[in-house]
C-alpha positions in Angstrom: 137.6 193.4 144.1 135.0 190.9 145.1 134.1 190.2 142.0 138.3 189.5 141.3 138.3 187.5 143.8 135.2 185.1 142.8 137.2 184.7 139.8 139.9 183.4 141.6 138.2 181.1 143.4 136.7 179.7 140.2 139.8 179.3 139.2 140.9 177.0 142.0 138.2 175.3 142.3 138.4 174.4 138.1 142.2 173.4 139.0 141.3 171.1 141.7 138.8 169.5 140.0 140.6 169.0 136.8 143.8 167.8 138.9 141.3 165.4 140.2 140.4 164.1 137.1 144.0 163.2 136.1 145.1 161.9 139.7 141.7 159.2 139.3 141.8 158.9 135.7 145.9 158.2 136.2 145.2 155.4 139.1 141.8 153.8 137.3 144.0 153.0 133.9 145.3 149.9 133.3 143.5 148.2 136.4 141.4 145.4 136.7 138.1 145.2 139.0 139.7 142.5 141.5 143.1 145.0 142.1 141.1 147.6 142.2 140.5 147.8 145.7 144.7 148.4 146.3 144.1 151.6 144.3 141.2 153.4 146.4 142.4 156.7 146.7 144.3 157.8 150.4 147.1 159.4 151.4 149.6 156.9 150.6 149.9 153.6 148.0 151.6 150.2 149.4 153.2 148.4 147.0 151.3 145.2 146.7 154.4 142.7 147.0 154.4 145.0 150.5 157.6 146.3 149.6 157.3 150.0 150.0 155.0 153.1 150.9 154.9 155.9 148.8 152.5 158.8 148.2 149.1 158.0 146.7 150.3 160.8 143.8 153.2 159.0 142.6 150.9 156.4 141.1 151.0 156.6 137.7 153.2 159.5 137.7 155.5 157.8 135.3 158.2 157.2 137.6 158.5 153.3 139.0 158.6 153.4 142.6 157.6 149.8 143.0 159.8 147.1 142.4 156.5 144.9 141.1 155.7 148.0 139.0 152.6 147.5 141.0 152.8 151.5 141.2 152.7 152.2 137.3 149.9 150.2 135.7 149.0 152.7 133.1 152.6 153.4 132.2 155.7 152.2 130.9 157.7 153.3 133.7 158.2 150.0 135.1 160.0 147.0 132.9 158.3 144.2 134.8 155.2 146.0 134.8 151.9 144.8 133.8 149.0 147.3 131.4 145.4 145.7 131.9 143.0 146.0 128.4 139.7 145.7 129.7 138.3 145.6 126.0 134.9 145.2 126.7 133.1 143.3 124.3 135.8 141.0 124.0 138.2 139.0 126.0 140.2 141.2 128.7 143.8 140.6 129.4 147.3 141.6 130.3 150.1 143.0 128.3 153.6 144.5 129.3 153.8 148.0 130.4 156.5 148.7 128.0 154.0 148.6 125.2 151.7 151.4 126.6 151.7 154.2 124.4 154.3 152.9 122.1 152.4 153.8 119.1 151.1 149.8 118.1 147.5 149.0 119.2 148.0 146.1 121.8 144.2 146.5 123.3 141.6 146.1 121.1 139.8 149.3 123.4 142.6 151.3 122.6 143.1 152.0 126.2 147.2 151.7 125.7 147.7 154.2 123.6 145.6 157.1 125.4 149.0 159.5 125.0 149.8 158.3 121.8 149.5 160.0 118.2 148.3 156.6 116.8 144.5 156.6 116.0 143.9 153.6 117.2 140.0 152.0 116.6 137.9 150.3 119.4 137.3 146.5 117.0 136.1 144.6 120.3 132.6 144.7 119.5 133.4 143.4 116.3 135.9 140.7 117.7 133.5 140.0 120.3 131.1 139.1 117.6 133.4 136.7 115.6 135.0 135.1 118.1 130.8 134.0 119.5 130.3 133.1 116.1 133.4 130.7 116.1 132.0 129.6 119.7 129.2 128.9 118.9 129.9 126.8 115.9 132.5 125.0 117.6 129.4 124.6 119.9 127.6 123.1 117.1 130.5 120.7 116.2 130.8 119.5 119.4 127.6 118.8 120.0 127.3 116.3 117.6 130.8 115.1 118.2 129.1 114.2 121.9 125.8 113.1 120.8 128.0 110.3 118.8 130.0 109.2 121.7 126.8 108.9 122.8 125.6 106.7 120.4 128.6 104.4 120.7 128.9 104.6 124.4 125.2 103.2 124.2 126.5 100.5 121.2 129.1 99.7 123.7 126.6 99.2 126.6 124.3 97.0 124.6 127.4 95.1 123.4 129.1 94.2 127.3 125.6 93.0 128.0 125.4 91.0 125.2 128.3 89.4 125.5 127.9 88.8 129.5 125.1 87.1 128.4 126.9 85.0 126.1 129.0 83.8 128.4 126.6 83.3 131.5 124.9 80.4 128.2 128.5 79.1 127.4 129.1 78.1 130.8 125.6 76.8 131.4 126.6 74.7 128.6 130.0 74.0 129.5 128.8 72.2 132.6 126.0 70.5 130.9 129.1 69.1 128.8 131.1 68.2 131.5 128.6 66.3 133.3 128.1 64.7 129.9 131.9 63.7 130.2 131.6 62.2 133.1 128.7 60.3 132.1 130.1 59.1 129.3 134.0 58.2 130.4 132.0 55.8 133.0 130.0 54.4 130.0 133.8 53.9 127.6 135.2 52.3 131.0 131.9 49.6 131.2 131.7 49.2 127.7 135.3 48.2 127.0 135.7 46.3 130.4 132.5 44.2 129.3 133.9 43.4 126.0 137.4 42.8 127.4 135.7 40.4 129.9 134.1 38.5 126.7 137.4 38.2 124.7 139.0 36.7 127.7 136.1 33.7 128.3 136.2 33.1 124.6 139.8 33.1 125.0 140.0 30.7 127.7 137.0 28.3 126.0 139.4 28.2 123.0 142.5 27.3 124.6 140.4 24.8 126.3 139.1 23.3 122.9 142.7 23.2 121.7 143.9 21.4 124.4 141.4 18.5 123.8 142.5 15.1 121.2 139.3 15.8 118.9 139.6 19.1 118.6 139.7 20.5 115.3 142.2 23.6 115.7 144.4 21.0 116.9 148.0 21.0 115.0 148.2 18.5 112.6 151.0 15.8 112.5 153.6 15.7 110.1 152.9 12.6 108.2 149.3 13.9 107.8 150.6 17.4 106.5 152.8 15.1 103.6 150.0 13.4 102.8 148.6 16.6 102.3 151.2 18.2 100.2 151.5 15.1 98.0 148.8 15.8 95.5 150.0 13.1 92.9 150.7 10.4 95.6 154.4 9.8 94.3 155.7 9.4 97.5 157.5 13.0 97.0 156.6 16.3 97.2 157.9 18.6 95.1 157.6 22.9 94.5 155.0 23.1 92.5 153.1 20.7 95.2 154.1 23.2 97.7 153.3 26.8 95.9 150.0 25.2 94.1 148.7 24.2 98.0 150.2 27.6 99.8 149.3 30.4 97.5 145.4 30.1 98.3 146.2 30.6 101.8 148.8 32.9 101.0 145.9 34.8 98.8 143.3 34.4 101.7 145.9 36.0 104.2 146.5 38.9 102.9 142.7 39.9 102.5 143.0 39.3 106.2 143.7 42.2 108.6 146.6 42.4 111.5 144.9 41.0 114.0 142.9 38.4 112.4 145.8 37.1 110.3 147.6 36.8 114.1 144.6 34.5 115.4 144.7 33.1 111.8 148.1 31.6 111.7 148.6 30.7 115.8 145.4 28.7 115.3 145.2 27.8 111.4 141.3 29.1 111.8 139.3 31.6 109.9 138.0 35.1 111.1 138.0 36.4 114.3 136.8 36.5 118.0 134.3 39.2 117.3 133.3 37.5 113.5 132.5 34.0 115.5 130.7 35.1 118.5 127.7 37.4 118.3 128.1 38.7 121.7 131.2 40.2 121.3 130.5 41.3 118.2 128.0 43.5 119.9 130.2 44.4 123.1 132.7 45.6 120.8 130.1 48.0 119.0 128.8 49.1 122.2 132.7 50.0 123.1 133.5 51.7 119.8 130.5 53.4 120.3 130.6 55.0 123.4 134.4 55.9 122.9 133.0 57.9 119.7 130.4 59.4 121.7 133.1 60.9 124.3 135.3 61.7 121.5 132.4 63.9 120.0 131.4 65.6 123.3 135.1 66.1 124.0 135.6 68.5 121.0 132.5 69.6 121.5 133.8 71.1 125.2 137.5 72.1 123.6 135.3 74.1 121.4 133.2 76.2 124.1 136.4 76.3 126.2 138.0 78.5 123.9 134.9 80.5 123.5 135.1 81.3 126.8 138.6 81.9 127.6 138.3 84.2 124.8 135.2 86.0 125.9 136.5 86.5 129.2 139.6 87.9 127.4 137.8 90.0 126.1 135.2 91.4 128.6 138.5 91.7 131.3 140.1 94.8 129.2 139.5 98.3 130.4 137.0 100.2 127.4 136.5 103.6 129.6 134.7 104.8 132.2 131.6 104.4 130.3 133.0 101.7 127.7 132.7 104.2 125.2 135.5 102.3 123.4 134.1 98.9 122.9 133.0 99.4 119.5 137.0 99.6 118.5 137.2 96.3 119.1 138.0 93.7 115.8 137.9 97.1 114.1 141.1 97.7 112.1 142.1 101.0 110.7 144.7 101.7 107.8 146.9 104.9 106.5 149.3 104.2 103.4 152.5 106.6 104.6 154.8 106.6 101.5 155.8 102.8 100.4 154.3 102.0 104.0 150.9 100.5 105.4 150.0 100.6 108.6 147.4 99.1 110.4 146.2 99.8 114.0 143.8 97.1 115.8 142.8 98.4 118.9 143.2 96.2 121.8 145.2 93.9 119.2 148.2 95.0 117.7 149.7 97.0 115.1 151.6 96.3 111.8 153.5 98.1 109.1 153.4 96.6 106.1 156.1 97.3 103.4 155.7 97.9 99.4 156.5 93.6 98.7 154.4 92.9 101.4 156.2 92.1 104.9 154.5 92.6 107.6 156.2 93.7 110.8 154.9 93.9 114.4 154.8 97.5 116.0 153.7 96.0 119.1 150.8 94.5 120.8 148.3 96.4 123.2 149.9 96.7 126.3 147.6 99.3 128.4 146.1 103.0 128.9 148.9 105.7 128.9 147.2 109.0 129.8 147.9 111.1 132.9 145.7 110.6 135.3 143.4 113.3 135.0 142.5 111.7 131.6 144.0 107.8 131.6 142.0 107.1 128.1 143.6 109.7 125.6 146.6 107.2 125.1 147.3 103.5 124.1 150.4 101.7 124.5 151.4 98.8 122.4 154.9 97.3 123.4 156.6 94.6 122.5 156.7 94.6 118.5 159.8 93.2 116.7 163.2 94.1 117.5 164.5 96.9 115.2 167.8 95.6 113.6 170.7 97.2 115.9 168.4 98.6 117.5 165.4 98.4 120.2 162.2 96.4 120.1 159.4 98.3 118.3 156.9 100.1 120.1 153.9 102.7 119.4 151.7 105.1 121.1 148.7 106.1 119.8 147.6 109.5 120.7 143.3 110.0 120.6 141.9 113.1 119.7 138.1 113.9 119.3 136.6 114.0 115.9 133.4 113.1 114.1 134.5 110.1 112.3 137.2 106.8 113.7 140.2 107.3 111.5 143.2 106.8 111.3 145.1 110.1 110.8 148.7 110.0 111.1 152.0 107.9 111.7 155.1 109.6 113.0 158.9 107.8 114.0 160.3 110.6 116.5 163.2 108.2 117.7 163.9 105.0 115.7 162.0 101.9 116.4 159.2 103.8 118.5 156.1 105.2 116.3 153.8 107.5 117.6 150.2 107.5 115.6 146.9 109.4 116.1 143.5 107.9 116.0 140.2 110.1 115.9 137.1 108.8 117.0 134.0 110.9 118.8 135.0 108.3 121.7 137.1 110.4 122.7 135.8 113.8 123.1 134.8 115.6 126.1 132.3 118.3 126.8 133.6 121.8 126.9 134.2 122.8 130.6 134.0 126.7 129.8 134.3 128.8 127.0 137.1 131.2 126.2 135.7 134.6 128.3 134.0 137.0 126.2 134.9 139.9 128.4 131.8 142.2 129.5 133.6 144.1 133.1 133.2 147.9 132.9 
């Protein structure tokens, strides 16, 4: 009898533990570490959207009591419900309930098939493997995708130095220019008022002269003029007389220039003001000189104008947070897309170009596009030639991070705008985690 009875409490006490083994085996499947805490085993389960209380043994009883199926997590009792693959080794994550034991391998631990017939394998050490493999060499890549952008982010550095250096010497020269300007506009102004001064006393001694009865410039009277013209002493003068005494001045007069032929003919006197008086001759020199001078320094201050208008220009667009972009500047990149060329200039413009060689404007470089979370992964060029019926032309180029600056494709989504992608290490970022390789128990 006793020994009946020992047996029977063997029995029990094998019964409850093996029902114990399902009821925690039933409420650990299909649960992650971070929900686990709703499933720590008491008299009753609350759904976790709060819902509804039910016995802690209709969890996992394949029955859905929950509305958020947050009751069945290891079965497919629920529709909405959720089966977590732990797959350790690998990367853990979620799939619908309604796959759990329906004979196709979802987690890579097998865990979702534990009631099925298919022999499913455990491949998460192995997937584990490749997938650090393919990390790591994406690592690798990366890496010396970033230690480029270094390199040109360091080019880029050295080049806005350079070029703020440039222009602190332009404008030290610009003003040494201008002061040279002002110099030398008061210098034109003497020069020309001192030989303007000259011409107008020689002037007024020549009028003087001409004025006076024994003066030689003065006009002649017309019985001395007939005497003149009558070689032969006749008594007449006839055409010859008149052509063979005129065409030596008439010869002499055209060797003459404007002005001198002017003085020439009101006075009937050879050369002029500057040809008879040594003084002005000089004043005149001085004048022509000094105006050359300030003609010479003026271009010479057009010149470094324009270098610095178009240095500023230059140094006032936005090349990154770290300039990192710099070195795109009056860089051009092509791709040849069917009978087509284009041709992207960053911070410049770009162009199509057609098989018999027109050239069409895609627009110019407008500004960054990117969200704001990352403002440099787009460019916007706007304002390209009208499409024929249709709106002015307009790109966007999209950067994406590669070892080499290429061009790499050209798209027209909707007509007229053009949307093309440029690869450059510029624009790469570091990795800010890897894909989880799962290791929770």
């Amino acid at each position: 009898m006793f020994t009946n009875c020992s047996l029977g409490h063997c029995h029990i006490i094998i019964a409850v533990v093996l029902w114990s083994i399902c009821v925690d085996s039933r409420k650990i499947r299909g649960i992650s570490l971070s929900y686990k805490r709703f499933y720590r085993e008491r008299k009753s389960f609350l759904c976790i959207d709060g819902s509804k209380m039910i016995p802690f043994d209709q969890v996992n009883d394949d029955y859905c009591d929950c509305m958020d199926g947050s009751d069945e997590p290891g079965t497919a009792a629920c529709p909405d419900g959720r089966f977590y693959c732990t797959n350790l080794g690998y990367r853990s994550h979620y799939i619908p309930s309604s796959r759990v034991n329906d004979g196709i391998c979802d987690c890579c631990d097998a865990s979702d098939e534990y009631r099925s017939q298919t022999p499913c394998q455990n491949t998460c050490r192995n997937l584990g493997q490749r997938e650090r493999a393919e990390v790591e060499g994406q690592t690798r890549v990366l890496g010396e995708r970033l230690r480029l952008k270094q390199l040109v982010i360091e080019e880029g550095v050295l080049t806005w130095r350079e070029k703020q250096a440039q222009l602190r010497d332009l404008q030290r020269v610009s003003d040494d220019l201008q002061t040279q300007l002002d110099d030398l506009r008061k210098e034109e102004a003497r020069r020309k008022e001192e030989a303007d001064a000259l011409r107008e006393r020689e002037m007024g001694a020549r009028e003087t002269a001409d004025n006076s009865p024994t003066s030689p410039y003065r006009p002649e009277s017309p019985i001395s003029v007939f005497k003149e013209l009558d070689s032969n002493r006749d008594g007449s003068i006839t055409v010859d007389e008149v052509q063979a005494k005129l065409s030596p001045v008439q010869d002499e007069e055209h060797a003459l220039s404007e002005d001198e032929a002017v003085i020439k003919g009101r006075r009937g006197v050879p050369g002029s003001l500057a040809d008879e008086d040594p003084n002005i001759k000089a004043a005149v020199s001085a004048a022509e000189k000094a105006a050359a001078d300030l003609k010479r320094v003026e271009d010479a201050y057009e010149t470094v104008y324009m270098e610095i208008r178009d240095l500023r220009e230059k140094l006032s667009i936005d090349y990154g947070s770290e300039r990192e972009f710099l070195f795109l500047h009056n860089q051009c990149f092509q791709l040849k897309v069917y009978e087509y060329i284009y041709e992207l200039c960053p911070f410049s413009q770009v162009t199509q170009k057609s098989a018999s060689g027109e050239v069409v404007s895609l627009g110019k470089w407008g500004s960054w596009a990117g969200p704001p979370e990352n403002p440099y992964c787009q460019m916007r060029y706007e304002s390209g030639e009208p499409c024929w019926q249709g709106p002015t032309r307009n790109t966007m180029v999209m950067l994406i991070c590669g070892t080499e600056t290429a061009l790499r494709s050209v798209k027209e989504p909707s007509k007229c705008q053009y949307v093309m992608e440029l690869q450059t290490p510029a624009s790469c970022q570091p990795a800010l985690r890897q894909r989880g390789i799962h290791s929770e128990l």
